[in-house]
C-alpha positions as CSV (number, residue, x, y, z in Angstrom):
1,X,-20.3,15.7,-1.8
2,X,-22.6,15.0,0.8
3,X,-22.4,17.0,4.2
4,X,-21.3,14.0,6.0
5,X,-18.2,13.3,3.6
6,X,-17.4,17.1,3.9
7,X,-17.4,16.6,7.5
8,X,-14.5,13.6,7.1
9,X,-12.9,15.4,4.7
10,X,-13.1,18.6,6.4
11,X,-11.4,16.8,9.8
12,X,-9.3,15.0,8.1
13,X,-7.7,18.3,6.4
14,X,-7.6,19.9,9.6
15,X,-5.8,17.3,11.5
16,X,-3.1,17.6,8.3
17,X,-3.1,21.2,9.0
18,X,-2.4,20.7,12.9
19,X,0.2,18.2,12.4
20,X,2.3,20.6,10.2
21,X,1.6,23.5,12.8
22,X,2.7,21.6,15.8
23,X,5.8,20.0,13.9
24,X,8.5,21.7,16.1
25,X,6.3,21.0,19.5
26,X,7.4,18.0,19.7
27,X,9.8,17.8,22.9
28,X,12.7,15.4,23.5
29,X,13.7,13.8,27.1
30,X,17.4,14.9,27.9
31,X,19.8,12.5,27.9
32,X,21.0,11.2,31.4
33,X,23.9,9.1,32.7
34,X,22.7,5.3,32.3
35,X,22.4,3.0,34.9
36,X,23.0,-0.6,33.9
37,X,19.6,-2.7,34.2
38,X,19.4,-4.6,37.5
39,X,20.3,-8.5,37.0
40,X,18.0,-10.7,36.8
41,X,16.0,-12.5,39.8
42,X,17.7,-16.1,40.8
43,X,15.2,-19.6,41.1
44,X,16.5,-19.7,44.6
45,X,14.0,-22.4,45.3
46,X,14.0,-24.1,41.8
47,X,18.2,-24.6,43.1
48,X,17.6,-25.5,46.6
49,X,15.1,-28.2,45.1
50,X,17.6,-29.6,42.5
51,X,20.0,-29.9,45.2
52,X,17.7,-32.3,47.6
53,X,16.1,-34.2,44.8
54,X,20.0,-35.2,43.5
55,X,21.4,-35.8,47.5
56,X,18.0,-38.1,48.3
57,X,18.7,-39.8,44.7
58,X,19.2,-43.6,45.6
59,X,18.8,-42.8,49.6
60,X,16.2,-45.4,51.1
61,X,13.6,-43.3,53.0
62,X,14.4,-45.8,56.0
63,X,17.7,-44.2,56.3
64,X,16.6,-41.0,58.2
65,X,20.0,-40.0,59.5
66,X,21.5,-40.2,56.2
67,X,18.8,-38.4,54.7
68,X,18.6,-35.9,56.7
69,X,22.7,-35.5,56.8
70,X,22.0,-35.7,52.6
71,X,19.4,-32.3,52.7
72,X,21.9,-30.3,55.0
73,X,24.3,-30.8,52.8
74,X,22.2,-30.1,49.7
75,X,21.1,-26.9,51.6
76,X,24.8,-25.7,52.5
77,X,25.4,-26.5,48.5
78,X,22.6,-24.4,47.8
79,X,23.5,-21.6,49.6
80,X,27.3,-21.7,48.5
81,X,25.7,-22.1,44.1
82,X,23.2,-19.1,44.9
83,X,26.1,-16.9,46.1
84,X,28.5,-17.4,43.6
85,X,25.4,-16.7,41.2
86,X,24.7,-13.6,42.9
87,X,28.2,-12.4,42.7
88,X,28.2,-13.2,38.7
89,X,26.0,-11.3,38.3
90,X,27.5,-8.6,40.1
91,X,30.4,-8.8,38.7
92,X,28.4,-8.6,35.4
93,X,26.7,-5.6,36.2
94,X,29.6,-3.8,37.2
95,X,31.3,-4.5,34.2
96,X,28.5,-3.3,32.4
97,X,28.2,-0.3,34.1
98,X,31.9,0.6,33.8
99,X,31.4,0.5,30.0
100,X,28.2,3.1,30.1
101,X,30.4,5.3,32.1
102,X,33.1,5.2,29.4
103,X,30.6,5.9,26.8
104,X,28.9,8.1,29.0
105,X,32.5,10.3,29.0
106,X,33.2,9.7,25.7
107,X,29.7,11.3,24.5
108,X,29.5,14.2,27.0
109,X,33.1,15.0,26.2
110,X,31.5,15.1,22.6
111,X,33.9,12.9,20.5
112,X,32.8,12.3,17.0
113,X,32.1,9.5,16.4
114,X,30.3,8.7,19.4
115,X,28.3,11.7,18.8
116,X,27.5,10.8,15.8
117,X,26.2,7.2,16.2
118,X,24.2,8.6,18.6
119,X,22.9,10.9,16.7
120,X,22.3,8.3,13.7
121,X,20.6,6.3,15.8
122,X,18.0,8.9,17.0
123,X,17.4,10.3,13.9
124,X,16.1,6.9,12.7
125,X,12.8,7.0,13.1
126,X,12.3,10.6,12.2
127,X,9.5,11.1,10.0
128,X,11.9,13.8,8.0
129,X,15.1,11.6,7.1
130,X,17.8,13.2,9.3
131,X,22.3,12.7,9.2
132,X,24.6,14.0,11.2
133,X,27.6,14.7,9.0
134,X,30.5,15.8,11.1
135,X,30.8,16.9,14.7
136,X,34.1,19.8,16.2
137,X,34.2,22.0,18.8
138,X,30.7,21.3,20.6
139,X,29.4,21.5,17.0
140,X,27.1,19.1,14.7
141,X,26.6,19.6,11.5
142,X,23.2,18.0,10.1
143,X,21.0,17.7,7.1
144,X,17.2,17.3,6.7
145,X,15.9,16.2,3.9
146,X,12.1,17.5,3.7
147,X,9.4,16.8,1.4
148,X,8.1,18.9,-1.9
149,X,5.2,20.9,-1.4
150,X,3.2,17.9,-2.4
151,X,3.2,16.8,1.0
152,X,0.7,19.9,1.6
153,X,-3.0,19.5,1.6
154,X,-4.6,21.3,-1.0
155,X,-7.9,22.8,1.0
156,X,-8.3,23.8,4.2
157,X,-11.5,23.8,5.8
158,X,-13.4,27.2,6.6
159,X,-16.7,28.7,7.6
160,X,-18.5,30.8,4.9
161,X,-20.4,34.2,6.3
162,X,-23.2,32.2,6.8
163,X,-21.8,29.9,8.6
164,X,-21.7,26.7,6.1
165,X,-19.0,24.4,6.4
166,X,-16.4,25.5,3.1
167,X,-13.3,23.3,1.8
168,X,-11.4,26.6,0.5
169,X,-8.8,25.6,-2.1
170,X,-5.1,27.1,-0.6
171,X,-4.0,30.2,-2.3
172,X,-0.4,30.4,-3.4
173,X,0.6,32.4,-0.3
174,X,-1.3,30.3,1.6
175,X,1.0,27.5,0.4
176,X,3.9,29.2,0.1
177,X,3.7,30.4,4.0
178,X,2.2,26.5,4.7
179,X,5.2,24.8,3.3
180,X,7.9,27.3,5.1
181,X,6.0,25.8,8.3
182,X,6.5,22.5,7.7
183,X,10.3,22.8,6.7
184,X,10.9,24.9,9.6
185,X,9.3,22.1,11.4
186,X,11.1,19.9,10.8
187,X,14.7,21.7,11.4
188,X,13.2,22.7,14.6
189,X,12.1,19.2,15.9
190,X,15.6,17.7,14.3
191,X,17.6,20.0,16.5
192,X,15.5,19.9,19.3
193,X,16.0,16.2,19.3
194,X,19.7,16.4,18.7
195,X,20.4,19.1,21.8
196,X,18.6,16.1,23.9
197,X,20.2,12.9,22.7
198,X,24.1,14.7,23.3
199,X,23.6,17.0,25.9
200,X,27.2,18.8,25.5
201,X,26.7,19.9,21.8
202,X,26.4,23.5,22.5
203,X,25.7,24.2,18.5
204,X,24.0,22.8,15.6
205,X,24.6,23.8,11.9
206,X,21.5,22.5,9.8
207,X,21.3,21.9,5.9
208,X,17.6,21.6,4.8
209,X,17.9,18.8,1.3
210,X,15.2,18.8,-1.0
211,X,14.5,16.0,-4.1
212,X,14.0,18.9,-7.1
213,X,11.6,18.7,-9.7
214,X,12.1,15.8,-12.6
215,X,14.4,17.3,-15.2
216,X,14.0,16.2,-19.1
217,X,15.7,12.6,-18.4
218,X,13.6,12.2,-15.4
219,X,16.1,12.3,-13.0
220,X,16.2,14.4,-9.7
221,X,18.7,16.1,-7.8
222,X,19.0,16.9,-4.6
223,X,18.6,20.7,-4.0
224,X,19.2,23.0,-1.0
225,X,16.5,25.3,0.8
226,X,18.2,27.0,3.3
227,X,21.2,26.5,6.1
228,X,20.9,27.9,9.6
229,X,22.7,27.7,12.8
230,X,21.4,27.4,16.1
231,X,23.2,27.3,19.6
232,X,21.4,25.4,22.5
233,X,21.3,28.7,24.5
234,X,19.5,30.3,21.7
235,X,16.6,28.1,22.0
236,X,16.2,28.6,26.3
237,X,13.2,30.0,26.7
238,X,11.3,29.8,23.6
239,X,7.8,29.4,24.1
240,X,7.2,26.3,21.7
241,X,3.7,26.4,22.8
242,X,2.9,29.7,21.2
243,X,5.8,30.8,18.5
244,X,5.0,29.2,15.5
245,X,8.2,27.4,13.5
246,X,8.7,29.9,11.2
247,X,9.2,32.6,13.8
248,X,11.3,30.7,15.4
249,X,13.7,30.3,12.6
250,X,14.0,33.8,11.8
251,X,14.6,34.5,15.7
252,X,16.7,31.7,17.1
253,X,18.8,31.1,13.6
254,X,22.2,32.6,12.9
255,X,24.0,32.6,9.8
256,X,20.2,32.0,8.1
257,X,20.8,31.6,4.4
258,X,17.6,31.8,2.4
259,X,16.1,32.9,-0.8
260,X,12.2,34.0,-1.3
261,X,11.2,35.2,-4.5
262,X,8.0,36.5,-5.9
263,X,4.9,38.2,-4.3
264,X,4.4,35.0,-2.2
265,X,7.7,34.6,-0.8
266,X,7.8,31.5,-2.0
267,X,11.3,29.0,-1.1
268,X,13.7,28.6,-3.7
269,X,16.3,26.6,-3.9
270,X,20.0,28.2,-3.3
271,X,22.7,28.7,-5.9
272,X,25.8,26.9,-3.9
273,X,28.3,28.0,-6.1
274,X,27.9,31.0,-4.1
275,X,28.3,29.0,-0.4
276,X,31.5,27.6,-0.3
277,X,31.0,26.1,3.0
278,X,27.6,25.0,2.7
279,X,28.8,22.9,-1.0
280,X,31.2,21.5,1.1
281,X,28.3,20.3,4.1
282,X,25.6,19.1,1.6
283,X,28.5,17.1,-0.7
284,X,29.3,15.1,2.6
285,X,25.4,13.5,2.2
């Protein structure tokens, strides 16, 4: 490899690296009461024009009185077609406006299933497939459904002793403490996100879904990682900027349910025969 494709390589891994670090940084603009949009601007002079070219239609230009009696009429016609426009629209907006109050109500006053297309519709374009599942007292339940470890780069770029540029292949711990990032990165950024899109939830409960390994007929199965709740007054003051997401897990999370196993620590999937509660959450997806 030449040192200019190390280079690439070596940016490229490290902007991999960054993204998975910075996963739960991501922050969310609270939602806020909407306004309806403001109407649309009338063609005051485009109607004033209509009206004069139809009163002056078949009027001789030698008949000045009668054309001038012709374009104050089209002008008082004008005026009364631009007001009634105006108060369409009005009307219009008030109308709309009354129904983003009542939806408004209905979301702050958290009913499901206004919650919950809400929610669906945020979560669409998240880069970890997100679902809301159910929503009671203040509370959501979600699931996540992250990536294998594939999804982790393989090197990550160093500096030898020497100071040489050095694509270091990841260690298993390395990986194993890489990939607990990047799930916890993406609980974190789906919760963030749901806290900001229905701004009465006051908790979140949070199912992390994995696909598992092929078995011998090549199918897969989806397979669960962990389950934490957080409340939205658990998460004030976290500094985002400085805890990383696994930290944050551990600290912010209650009722954490995980399993590590081996030197690494390494994420295993849970036996739910021995979580009534959480069967019952990951059977809804």
């Amino acid at each position: 490899m030449t040192q200019a494709a190390k280079l690439d390589q070596a940016n490229e891994l490290a902007a991999a690296m960054d993204r998975i670090l910075g996963l739960h940084r991501q922050s969310f603009e609270p939602a806020r009461p909407p306004l309806a949009p403001a109407p649309a601007g009338i063609d005051e002079a485009g109607i004033r024009s209509r009206h004069q070219q139809e009163a002056l239609t078949g009027l001789s230009i030698f008949k000045r009185a009668a054309r001038k009696q012709a374009l104050a009429d089209a002008m008082q016609r004008s005026a009364v077609e631009i007001t009634a426009r105006r108060a369409a629209q009005d009307t219009e907006r008030a109308n709309v406006q009354i129904a983003l109050n009542e939806a408004w109500a209905a979301l702050t006053a958290n009913e499901p299933d206004v919650v919950l297309s809400t929610l669906e519709e945020a979560f669409e374009d998240n880069e970890a497939p997100a679902a809301a599942v159910g929503v009671a007292d203040g509370e959501a339940s979600l699931v996540v459904l992250v990536p294998s470890t594939d999804a982790l780069p393989e090197r990550r770029p160093t500096v030898t002793d020497a100071g040489n540029l050095s694509l270091r292949k990841l260690t298993k711990s390395d990986k194993a403490d890489l990939y607990k990032l990047l799930v916890a990165g993406y609980v974190l950024v789906t919760i963030r996100e749901a806290f900001a899109v229905a701004p009465s939830l006051v908790a979140t409960r949070v199912a992390v879904l994995r696909a598992s390994e092929p078995d011998a007929y090549g199918a897969r199965r989806l397979e669960c990682l962990l389950a934490a709740r957080f409340t939205r007054q658990a998460l004030t003051g976290i500094r985002w900027d400085e805890a990383d997401s696994a930290k944050i897990l551990s600290d912010a999370a209650s009722d954490l349910v995980l399993k590590q196993t081996g030197r690494t620590n390494e994420l295993q999937p849970l036996n739910l025969s021995e979580h009534d509660e959480l069967r019952q959450l990951v059977g809804k997806r």
